[in-house]
OpenMM code with the backbone's topology and positions (N, CA, C; nanometers):
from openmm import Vec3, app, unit

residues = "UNK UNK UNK UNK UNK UNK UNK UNK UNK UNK UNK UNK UNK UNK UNK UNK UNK UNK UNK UNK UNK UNK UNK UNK UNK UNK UNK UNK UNK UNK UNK UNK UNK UNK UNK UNK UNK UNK UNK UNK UNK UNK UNK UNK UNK UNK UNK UNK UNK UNK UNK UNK UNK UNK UNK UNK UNK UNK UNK UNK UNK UNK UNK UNK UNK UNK UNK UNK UNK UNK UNK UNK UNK UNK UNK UNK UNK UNK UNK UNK UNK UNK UNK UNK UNK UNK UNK UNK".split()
positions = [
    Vec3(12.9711, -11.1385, -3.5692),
    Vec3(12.9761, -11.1664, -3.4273),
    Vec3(12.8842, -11.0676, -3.3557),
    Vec3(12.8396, -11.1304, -3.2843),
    Vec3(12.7708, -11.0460, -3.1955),
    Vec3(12.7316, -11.0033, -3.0204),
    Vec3(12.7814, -10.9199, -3.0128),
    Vec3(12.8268, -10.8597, -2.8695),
    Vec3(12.7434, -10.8075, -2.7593),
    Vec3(12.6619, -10.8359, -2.6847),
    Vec3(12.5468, -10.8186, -2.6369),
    Vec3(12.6198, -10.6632, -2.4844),
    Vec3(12.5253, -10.5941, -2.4897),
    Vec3(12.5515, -10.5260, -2.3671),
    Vec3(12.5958, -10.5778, -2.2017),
    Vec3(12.5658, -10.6591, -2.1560),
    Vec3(12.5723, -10.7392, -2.0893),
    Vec3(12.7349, -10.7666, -2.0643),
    Vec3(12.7663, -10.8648, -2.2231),
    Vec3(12.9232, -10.9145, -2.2054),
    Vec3(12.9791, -10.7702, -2.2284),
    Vec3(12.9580, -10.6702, -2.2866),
    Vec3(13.0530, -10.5985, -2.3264),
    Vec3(13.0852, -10.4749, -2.1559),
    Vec3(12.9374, -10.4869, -2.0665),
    Vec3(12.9712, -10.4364, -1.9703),
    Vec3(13.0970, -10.5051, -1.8501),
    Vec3(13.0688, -10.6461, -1.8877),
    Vec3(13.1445, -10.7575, -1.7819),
    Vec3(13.2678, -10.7134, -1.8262),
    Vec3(13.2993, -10.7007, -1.9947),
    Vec3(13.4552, -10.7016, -1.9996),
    Vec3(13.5151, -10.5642, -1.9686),
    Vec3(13.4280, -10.4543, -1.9329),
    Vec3(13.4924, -10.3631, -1.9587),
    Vec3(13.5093, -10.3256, -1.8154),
    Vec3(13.4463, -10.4015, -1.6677),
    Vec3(13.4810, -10.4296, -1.5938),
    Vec3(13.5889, -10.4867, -1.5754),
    Vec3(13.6015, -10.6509, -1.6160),
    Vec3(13.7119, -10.7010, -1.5689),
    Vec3(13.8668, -10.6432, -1.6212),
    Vec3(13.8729, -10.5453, -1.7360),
    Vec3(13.9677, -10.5179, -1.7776),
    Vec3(13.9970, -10.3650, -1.7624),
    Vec3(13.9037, -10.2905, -1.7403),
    Vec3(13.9417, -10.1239, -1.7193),
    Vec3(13.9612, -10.0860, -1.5298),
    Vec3(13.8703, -10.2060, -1.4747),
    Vec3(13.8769, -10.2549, -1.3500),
    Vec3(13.8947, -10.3924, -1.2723),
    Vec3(14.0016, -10.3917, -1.2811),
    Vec3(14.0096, -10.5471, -1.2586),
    Vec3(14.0214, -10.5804, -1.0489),
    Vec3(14.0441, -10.4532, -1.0084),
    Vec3(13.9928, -10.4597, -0.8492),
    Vec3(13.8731, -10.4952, -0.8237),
    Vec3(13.7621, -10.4814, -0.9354),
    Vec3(13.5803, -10.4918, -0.8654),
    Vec3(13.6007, -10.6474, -0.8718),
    Vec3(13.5256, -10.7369, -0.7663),
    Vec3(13.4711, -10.8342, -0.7778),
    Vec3(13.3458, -10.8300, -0.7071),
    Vec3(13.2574, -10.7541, -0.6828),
    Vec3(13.1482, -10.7649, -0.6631),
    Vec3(13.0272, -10.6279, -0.7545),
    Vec3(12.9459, -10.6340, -0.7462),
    Vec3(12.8858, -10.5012, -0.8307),
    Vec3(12.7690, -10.5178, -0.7961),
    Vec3(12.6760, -10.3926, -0.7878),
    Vec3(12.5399, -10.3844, -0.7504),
    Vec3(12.4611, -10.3945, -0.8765),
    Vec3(12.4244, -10.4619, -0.9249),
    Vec3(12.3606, -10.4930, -1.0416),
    Vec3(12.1432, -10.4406, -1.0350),
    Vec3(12.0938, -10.3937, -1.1621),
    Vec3(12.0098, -10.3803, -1.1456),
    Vec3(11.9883, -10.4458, -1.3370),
    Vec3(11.9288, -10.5565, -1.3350),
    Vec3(11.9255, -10.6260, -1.4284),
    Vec3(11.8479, -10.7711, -1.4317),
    Vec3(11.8498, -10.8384, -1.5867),
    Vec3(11.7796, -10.9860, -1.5584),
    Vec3(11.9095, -11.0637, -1.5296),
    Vec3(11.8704, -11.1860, -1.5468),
    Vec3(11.9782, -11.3194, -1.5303),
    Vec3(12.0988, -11.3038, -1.6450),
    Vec3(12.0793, -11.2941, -1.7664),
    Vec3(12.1606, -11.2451, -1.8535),
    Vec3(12.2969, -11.1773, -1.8373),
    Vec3(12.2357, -11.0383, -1.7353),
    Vec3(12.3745, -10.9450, -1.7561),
    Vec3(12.4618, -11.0463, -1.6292),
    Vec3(12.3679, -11.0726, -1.5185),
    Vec3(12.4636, -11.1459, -1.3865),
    Vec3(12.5088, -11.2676, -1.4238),
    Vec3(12.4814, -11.3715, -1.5119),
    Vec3(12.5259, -11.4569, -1.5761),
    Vec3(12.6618, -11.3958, -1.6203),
    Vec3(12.6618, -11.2963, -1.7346),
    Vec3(12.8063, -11.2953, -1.8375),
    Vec3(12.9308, -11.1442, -1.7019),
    Vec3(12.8822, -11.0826, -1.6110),
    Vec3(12.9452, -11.0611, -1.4765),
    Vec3(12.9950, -11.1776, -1.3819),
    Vec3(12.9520, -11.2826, -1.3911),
    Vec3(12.9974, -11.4081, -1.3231),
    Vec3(13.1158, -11.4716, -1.4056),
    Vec3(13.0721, -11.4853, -1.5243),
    Vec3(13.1743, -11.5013, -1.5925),
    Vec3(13.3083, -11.4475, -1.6278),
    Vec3(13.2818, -11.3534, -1.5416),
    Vec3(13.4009, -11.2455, -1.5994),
    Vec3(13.4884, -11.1925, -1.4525),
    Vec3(13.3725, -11.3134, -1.3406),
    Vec3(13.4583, -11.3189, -1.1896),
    Vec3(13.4012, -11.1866, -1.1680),
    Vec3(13.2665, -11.1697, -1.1175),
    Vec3(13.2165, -10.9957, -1.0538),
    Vec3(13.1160, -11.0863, -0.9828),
    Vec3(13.0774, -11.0936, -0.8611),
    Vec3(12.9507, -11.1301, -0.7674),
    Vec3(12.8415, -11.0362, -0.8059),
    Vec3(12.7371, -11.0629, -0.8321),
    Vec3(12.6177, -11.0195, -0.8166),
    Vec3(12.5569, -10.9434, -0.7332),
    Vec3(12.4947, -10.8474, -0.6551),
    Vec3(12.4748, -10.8254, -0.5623),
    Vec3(12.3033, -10.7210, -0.6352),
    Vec3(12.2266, -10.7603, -0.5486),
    Vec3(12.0685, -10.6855, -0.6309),
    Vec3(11.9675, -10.6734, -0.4798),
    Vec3(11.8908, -10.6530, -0.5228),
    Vec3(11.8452, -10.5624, -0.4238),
    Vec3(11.6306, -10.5945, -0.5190),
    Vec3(11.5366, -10.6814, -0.4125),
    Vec3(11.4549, -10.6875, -0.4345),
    Vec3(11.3669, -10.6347, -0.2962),
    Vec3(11.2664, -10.5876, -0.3173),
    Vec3(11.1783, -10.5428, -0.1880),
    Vec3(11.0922, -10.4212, -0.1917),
    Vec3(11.0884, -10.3863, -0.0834),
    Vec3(11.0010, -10.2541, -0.0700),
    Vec3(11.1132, -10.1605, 0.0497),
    Vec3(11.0950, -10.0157, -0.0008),
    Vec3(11.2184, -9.9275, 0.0760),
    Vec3(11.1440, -9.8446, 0.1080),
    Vec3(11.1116, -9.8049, 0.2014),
    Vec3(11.0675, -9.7177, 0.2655),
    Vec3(11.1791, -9.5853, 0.3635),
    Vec3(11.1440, -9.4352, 0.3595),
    Vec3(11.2448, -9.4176, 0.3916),
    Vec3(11.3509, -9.3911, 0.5237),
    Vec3(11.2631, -9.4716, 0.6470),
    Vec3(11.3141, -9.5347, 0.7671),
    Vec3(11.4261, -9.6186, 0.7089),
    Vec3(11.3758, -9.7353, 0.5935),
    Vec3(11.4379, -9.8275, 0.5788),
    Vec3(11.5804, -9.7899, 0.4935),
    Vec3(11.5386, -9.7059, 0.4113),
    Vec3(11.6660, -9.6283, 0.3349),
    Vec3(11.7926, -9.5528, 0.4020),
    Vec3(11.7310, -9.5090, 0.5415),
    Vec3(11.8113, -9.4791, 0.6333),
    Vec3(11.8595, -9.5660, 0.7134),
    Vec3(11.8273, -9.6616, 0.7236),
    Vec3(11.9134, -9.7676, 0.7869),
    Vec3(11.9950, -9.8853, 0.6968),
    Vec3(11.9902, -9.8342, 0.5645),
    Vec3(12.0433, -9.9663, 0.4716),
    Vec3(12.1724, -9.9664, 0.5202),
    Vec3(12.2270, -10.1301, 0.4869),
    Vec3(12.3542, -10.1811, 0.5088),
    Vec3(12.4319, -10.1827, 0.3538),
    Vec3(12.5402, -10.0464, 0.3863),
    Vec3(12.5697, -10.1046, 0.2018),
    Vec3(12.7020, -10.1837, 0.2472),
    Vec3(12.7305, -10.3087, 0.1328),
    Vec3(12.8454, -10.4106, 0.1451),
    Vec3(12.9328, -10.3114, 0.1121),
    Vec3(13.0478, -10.3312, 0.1713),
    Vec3(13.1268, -10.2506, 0.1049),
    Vec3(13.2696, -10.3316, 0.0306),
    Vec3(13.2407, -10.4122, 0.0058),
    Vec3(13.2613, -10.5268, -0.0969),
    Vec3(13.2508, -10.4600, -0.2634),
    Vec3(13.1177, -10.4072, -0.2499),
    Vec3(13.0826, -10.3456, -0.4032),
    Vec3(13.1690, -10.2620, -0.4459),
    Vec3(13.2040, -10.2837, -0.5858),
    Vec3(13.2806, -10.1647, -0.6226),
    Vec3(13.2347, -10.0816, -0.7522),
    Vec3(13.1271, -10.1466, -0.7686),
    Vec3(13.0400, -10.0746, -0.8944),
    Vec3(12.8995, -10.0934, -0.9144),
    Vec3(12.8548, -10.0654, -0.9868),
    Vec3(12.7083, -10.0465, -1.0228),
    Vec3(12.6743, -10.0610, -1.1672),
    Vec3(12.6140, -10.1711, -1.2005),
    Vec3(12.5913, -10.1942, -1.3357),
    Vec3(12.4324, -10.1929, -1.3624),
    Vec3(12.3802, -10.1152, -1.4555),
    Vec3(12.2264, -10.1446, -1.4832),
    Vec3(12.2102, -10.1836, -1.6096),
    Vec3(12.1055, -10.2532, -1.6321),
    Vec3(12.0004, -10.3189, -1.8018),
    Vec3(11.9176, -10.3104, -1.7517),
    Vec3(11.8664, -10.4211, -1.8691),
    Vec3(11.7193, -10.4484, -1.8586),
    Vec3(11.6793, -10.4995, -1.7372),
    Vec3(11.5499, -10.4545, -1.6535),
    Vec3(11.5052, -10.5383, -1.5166),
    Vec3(11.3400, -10.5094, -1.5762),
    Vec3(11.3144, -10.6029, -1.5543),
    Vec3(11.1240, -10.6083, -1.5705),
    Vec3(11.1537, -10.6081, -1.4038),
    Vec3(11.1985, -10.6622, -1.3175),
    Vec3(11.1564, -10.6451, -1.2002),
    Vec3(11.1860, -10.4823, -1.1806),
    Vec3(11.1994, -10.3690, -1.2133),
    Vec3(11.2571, -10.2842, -1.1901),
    Vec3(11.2089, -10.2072, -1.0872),
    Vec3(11.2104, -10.1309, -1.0149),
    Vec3(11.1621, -10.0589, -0.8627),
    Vec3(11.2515, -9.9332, -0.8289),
    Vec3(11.1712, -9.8315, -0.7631),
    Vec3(11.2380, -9.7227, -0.7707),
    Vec3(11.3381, -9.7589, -0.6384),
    Vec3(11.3033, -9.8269, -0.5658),
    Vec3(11.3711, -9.9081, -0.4335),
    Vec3(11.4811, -9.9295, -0.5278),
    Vec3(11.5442, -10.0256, -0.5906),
    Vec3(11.6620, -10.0882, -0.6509),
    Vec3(11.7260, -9.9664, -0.6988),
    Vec3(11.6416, -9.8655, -0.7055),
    Vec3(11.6670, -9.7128, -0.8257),
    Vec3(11.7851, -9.7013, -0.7001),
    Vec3(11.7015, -9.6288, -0.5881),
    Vec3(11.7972, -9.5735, -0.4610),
    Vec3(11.8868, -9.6554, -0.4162),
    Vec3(11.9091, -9.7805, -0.3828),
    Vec3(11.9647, -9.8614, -0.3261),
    Vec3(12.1442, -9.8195, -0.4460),
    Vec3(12.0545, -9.7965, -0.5597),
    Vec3(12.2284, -9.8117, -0.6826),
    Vec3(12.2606, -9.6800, -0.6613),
    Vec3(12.1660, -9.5707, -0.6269),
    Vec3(12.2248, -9.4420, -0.6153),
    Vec3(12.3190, -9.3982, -0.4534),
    Vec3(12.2743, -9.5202, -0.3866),
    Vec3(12.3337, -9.4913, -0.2415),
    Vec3(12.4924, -9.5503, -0.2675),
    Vec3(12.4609, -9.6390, -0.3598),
    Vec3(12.6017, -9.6968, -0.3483),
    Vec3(12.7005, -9.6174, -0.4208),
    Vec3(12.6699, -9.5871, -0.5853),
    Vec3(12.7250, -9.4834, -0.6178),
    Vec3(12.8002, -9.3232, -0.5269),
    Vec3(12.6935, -9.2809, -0.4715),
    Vec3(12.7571, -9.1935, -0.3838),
    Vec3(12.8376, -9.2101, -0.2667),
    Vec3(12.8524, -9.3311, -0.2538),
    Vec3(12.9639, -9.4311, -0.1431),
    Vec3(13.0940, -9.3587, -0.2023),
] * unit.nanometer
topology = app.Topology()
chain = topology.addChain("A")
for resn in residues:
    res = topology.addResidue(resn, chain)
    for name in ("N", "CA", "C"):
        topology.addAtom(name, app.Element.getBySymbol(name[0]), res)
């Protein structure tokens, strides 16, 4: 059998935390696919951040975690955006 990072992050969400249903994800379709599955909203972050704009971000406060993989889209923007939330 084989257990991909992805599902093994979703389950260890839905079961070590079963309050998160939303998460700031920095990842491909894959990990937010098997997080959907496991009842966690998606929440990602594409763009350009500048740091006017970093100072005015809106964080959801819905989120209750922060999950990262693989992102080919990856950006140091998405970097800060997961570190702002973290320090929430």
């Amino acid at each position: 059998e084989v257990v991909t990072s992805a599902f093994a992050a979703a389950i260890l969400l839905q079961t070590a935390y079963p309050e998160v249903r939303k998460a700031f994800v920095i990842g491909q379709a894959g990990l937010i696919d098997e997080l959907f599955l496991a009842g966690i909203e998606a929440v990602t972050f594409r763009g350009p951040l500048d740091e006017p704009a970093f100072a005015q971000l809106q964080l959801d406060p819905q989120v209750g975690a922060v999950v990262s993989g693989w992102d080919t889209g990856f950006s140091w923007a998405s970097l800060a955006v997961a570190s702002a939330y973290v320090q929430r």
